[in-house]
Phi, psi and omega in degrees: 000328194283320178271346154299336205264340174254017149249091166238014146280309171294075196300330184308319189269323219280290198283001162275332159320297205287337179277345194257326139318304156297346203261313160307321167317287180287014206227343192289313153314326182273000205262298213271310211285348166252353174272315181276143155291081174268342213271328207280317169294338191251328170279300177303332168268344184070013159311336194278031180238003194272136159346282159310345172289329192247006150279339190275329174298318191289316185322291187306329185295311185295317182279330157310321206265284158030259180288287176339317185280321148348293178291330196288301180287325189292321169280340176288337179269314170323338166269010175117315202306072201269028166260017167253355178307327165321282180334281238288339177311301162261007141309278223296328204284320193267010179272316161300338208280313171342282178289359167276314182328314197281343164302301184345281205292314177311307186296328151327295175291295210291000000 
């Protein structure tokens, strides 16, 4: 991501990566959740009343809400519009800082 995110002249590259990113993102939930004991550790154990559990949820909330406004300026520039590039940039700058907390914080809970 880190290397799509310094070439985004290079659309060949920059969008499928960023898309391929998002698509991990958003699919990582369905992952943990047909994959994992999520049910035993977070009800049974009581985790879910712990603090990181529910910064790490706000997190996820945030790299959504994100990545979403993110598609919204990459099509408005793909249609011509080259004054959301600016936007879309520092969307991109505050997406990493984002999606790096949130491995953090994930690798931290696991």
């Amino acid at each position: 991501m880190i290397a799509a995110f310094k070439y985004p002249t290079y659309r060949w590259f920059h969008i499928p990566v960023m898309v391929t990113c998002i698509f991990f993102d958003v699919l990582m939930p369905v992952y943990l959740v047909t994959h994992r004991n999520w049910w035993h550790r977070l009800i049974e154990e009581g985790d879910i009343t712990s603090f990181g559990i529910w910064m790490h949820l706000g997190l996820l909330v945030a790299l959504y809400a994100l990545e979403f406004v993110q598609v919204q300026s990459a099509r408005k520039i793909l249609s011509g519009k080259e004054e959301a590039r600016q936007t879309h940039r520092g969307q991109a700058k505050a997406l990493l800082v984002i999606r790096a907390i949130v491995i953090i914080s994930g690798g931290i809970l696991a």
